[in-house]
C-alpha positions as CSV (number, residue, x, y, z in Angstrom):
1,X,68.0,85.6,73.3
2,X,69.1,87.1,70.0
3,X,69.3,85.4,66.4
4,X,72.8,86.1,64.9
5,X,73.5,87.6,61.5
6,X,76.1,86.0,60.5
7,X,75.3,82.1,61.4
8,X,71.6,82.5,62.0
9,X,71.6,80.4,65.6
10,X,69.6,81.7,68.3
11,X,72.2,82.7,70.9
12,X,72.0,84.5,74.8
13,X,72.9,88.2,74.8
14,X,75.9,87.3,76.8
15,X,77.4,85.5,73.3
16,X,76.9,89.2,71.6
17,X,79.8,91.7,72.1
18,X,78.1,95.3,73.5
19,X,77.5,98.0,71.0
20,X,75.5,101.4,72.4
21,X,74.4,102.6,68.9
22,X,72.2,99.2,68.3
23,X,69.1,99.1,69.5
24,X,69.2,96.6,71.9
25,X,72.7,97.4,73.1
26,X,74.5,94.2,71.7
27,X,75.9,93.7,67.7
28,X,74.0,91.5,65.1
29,X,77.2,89.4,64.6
30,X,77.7,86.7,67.6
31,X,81.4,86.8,69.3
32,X,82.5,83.6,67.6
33,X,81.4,84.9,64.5
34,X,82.7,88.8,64.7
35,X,86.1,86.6,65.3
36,X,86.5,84.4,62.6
37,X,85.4,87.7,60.6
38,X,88.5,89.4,61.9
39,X,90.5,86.5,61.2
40,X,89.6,86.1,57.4
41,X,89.9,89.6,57.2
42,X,93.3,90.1,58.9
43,X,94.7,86.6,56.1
44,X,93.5,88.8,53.5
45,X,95.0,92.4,54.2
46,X,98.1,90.7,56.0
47,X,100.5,91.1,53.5
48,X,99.3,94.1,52.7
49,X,100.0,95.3,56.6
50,X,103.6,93.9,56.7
51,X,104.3,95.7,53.3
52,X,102.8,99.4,55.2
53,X,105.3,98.7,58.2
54,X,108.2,97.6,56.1
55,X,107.8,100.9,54.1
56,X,107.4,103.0,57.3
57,X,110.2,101.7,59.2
58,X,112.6,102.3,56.1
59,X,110.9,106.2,56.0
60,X,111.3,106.5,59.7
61,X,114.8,105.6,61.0
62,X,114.5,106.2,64.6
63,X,117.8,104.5,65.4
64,X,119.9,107.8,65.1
65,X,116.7,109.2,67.4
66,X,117.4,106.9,69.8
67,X,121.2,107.6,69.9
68,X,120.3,111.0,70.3
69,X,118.2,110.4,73.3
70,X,120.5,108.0,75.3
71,X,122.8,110.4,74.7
72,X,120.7,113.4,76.3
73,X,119.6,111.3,79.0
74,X,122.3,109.1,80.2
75,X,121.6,109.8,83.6
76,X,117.5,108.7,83.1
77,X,118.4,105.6,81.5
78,X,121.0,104.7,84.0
79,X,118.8,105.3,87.3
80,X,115.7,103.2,85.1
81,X,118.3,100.4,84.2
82,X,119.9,100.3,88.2
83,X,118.1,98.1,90.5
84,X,117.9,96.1,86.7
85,X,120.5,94.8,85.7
86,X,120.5,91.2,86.6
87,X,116.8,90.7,85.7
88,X,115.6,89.8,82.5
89,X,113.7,92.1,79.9
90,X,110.7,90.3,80.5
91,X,110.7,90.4,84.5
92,X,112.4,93.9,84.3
93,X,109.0,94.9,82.5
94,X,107.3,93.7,85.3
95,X,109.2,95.3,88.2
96,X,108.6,98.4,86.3
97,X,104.9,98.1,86.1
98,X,105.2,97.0,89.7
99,X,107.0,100.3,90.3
100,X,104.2,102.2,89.1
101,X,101.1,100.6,90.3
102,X,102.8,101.1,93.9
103,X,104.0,104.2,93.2
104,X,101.1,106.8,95.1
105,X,99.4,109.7,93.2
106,X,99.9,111.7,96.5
107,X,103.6,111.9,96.1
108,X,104.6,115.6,95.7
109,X,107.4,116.7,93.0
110,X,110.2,116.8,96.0
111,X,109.4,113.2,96.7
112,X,109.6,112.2,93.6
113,X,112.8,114.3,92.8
114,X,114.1,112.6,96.4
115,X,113.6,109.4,94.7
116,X,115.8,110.2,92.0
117,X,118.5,111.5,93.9
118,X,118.8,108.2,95.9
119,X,118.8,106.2,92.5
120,X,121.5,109.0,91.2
121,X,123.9,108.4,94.5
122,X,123.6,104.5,93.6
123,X,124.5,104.9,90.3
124,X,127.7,107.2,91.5
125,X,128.6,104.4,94.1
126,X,128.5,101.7,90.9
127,X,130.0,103.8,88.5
128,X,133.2,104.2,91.6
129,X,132.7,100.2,91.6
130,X,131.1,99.8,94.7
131,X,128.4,97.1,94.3
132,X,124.7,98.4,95.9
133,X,121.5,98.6,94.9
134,X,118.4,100.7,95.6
135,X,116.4,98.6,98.1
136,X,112.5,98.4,99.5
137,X,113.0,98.0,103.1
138,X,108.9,96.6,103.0
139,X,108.9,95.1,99.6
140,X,106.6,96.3,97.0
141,X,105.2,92.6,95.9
142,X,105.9,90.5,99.7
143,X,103.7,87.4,100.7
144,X,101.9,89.5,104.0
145,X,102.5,93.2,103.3
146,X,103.6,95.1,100.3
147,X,105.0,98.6,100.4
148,X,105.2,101.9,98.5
149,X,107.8,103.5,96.3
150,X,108.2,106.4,98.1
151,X,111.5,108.0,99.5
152,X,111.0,106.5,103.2
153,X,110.6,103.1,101.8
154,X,114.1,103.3,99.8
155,X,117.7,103.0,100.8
156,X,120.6,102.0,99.4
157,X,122.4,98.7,100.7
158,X,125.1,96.3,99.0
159,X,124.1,94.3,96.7
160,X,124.8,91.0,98.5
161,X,122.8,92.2,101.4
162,X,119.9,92.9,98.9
163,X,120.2,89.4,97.3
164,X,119.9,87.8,100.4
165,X,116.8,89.7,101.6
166,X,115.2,89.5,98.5
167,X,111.5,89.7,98.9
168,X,111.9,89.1,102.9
């Protein structure tokens, strides 16, 4: 039990946020407390916050930074964007987190350059006008068994033969 600063109640160390440097290992403030601190601090220096970003943004004009990239990379941005296309920016940031977390650390640099190559040829098919897409043959997020993002798990099918798999 410890007696917080800030509202003086006598409160479980579980209610205390963790802090090394005190010397029981747990801040003065309670968590309800240390929040409502942050709150009427962040209402008072809000403004002052927006007015910093405002000021930086106008300093910092990345938009003729980002032309400059998509340009560079057209290729990178069109093999992120191709097994994308019809899903929406916030499920499109979870396939891509997805891709990641089932992506192995054991992969070597040919893998991983294998895996581009297969997302390059898809692109060339759709850029020719063929319709396919880059599919998991064992899905990375399926009901019994997920699989890996690794070149043996990938090949390239029609898209209407992908839609009608789907997660199957």
């Amino acid at each position: 039990m410890k007696i917080c600063s800030c509202c003086g109640f006598k409160k479980p160390l579980i209610e205390f946020y963790k802090q090394k440097d005190c010397l029981d290992g747990h801040r003065s403030k309670c968590k309800l407390c240390t929040k409502e601190t942050k709150k009427q601090r962040y209402k008072v220096v809000k403004e002052e916050y927006k007015e910093r970003n405002r000021i930086w943004k106008e300093a910092n004009d990345r938009t003729e930074y980002h032309a400059k990239y998509r340009q560079k990379n057209k290729e990178k941005i069109k093999q992120y964007f191709a097994n994308s296309r019809h899903i929406s920016a916030k499920n499109r940031s979870i396939r891509r987190s997805r891709l990641l977390q089932r992506t192995p650390q054991w992969l070597t640099a040919t893998d991983l350059f294998e895996i581009e190559c297969i997302y390059k040829y898809c692109g060339a098919l759709r850029d020719v006008g063929l319709k396919y897409e880059v599919d998991h043959i064992i899905p990375l997020a399926g009901k019994n068994v997920s699989g890996f993002h690794v070149p043996a798990n990938l090949q390239v099918i029609p898209m209407v033969d992908n839609r009608q798999k789907a997660n199957k």
